[in-house]
C-alpha positions, 0 to 999 in steps of 0.5 A: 460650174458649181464651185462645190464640185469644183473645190472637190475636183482640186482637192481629188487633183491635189492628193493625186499628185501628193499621192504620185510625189510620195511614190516617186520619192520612195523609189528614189531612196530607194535606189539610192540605198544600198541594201545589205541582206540581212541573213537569218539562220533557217536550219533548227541549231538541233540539226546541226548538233552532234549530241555525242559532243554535249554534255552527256548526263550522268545516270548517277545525276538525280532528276528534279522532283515537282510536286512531289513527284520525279520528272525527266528535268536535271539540273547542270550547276552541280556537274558543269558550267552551266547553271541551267535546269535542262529539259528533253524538249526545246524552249526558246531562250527568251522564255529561258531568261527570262527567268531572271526577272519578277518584272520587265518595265519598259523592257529591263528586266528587274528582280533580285540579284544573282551571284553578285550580278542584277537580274538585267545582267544576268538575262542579258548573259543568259541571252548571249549564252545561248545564242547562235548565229549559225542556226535557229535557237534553241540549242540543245546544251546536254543529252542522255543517250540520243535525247537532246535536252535543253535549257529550260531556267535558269538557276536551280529554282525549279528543280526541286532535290530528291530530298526536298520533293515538295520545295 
C-alpha cells in the first residue's frame, strides 16, 4: 500500500476519534452542570406602567427649543428628581447615559465631572436609574395626558431655554 495513502488514512482515523473525544466530554460537563435559567423580562416596561402614576408634566413646564425652534422635549431637573430631558418616544437607556461621556476607551467612560462625580460614575448611576428587572427597558419616567415620555440625556445639555433658543 502507498504510505502516502496510508499516513492520510491515520491522520482521517485520528481527528475522527479527536473529534468523537471532544463530543463525549462536552455532553459530560454537560450533565454535570447544573443549569440556572436565566430569566429575561419580555413585556415593554411601558406596558406594565400606569401613566397616571408618573410624573405628570405641568402645562406651565417650557418645552425645550432646538435651533431655534420649539420641540415636544422637556427638561425635569427644575421640577423633580430627575435630572433628564424627556421625550415622548423611548430610547434605550445606554443611549441615554451615555450622554455622560465625550469618550469610552476599553469600555470606561471619560469626560468631565458632573455634580462633583466623574463621568463613569454618573453613567453607571444613569444605568442603574433606569434599569428594570421586571420589563424591558425603556421605562417611561413622565407623561403629558395619555403620552408616555421618557428619558432621553442626561443633564440639561440638550434642552435649549425659551430664552436662549439657539444655545
Amino acid at each position: 500500500m502507498n504510505p502516502g495513502i496510508l499516513l492520510l488514512v491515520l491522520v482521517i482515523v485520528i481527528l475522527l476519534l479527536a473529534f468523537v473525544g471532544l463530543i463525549i466530554a462536552a455532553v459530560v460537563i454537560d450533565k454535570s452542570t447544573p443549569s440556572t435559567p436565566l430569566v429575561i423580562p419580555t413585556t415593554p416596561c411601558v406596558d406594565t406602567v400606569d401613566l397616571s402614576t408618573l410624573y405628570q408634566l405641568p402645562g406651565t413646564l417650557t418645552p425645550c427649543y432646538q435651533n431655534g425652534r420649539v420641540t415636544n422635549l422637556y427638561y425635569l431637573g427644575e421640577v423633580t428628581d430627575y435630572d433628564f430631558v424627556v421625550a415622548p418616544f423611548p430610547t434605550a437607556p445606554v443611549d441615554v447615559c451615555v450622554g455622560f461621556c465625550t469618550a469610552v476607551v476599553n469600555g470606561v467612560c471619560s469626560g468631565p465631572d458632573y455634580e462633583g462625580k466623574s463621568a463613569e460614575a454618573n453613567y453607571q448611576a444613569c444605568l442603574t436609574q433606569l434599569a428594570n428587572a421586571s420589563c424591558v427597558p425603556p421605562m417611561p419616567i413622565a407623561a403629558l395626558g395619555s403620552i408616555a415620555y421618557y428619558p432621553l440625556s442626561p443633564t440639561a445639555a440638550s434642552c435649549c431655554p425659551a430664552s436662549n433658543p439657539n444655545c
